[in-house]
N, C-alpha and C positions, 0 to 999 in steps of 0.2 A: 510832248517834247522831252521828256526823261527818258525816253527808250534810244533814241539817237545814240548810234555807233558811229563812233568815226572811220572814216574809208583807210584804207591800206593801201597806199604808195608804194609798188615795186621801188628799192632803192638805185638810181640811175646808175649808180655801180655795178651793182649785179647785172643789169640787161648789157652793159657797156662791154664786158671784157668775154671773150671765149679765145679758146687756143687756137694759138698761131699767131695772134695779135703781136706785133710790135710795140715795146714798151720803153719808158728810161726807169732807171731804178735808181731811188733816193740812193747820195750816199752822203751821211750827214758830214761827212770830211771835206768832202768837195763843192765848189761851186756849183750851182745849176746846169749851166754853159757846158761842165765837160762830166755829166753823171754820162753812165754806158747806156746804151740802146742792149735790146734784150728781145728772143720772141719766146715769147708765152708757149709751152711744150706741155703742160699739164694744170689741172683746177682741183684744188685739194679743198673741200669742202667740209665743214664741221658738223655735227648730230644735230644743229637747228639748220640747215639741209642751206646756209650761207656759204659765199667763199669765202673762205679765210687766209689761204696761201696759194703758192704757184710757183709751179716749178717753169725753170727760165733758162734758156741756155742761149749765153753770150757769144758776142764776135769772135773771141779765139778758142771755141771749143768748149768750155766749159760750162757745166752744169750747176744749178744752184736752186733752195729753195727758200722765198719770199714770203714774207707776207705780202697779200694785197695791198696793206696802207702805204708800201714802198713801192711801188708799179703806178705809173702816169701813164695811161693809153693815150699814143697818137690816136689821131684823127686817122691816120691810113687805115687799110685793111689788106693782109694777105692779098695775094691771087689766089690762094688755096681754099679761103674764106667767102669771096666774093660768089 
């Protein structure tokens, strides 16, 4: 019993999000109700090989780069994705 490793759980994070994904994106000023929807255009991942940011380009055009802990994935997925 002393040799027991404990298993390793991909984090439901990581398998959840790929580009193209539709997101909202925290914004601590605003209510819930009215944060922006956002699709996921890029996965900027750190040297422990995690995502850590993501690039997002909004309803009017512009471009922006996140961290993940501000990105809530809908349940939808692209048609691009699908």
């Amino acid at each position: 019993m002393g040799n027991r490793v404990p298993a390793e759980y991909p984090s439901s994070q990581q398998q959840a999000v790929r580009a193209g994904d539709i997101v909202l994106v925290d914004d601590p000023l605003r209510p819930r109700q009215t944060w922006r929807l956002a699709r996921m255009t890029d996965l900027h991942v750190g040297r422990d090989r995690k995502i850590r940011a993501c690039s997002i380009k909004l309803a009017n055009g512009s471009q922006l780069q996140r961290s993940i802990r501000m990105l809530y994935p809908l349940e939808v997925r692209s048609e691009e994705n699908s």
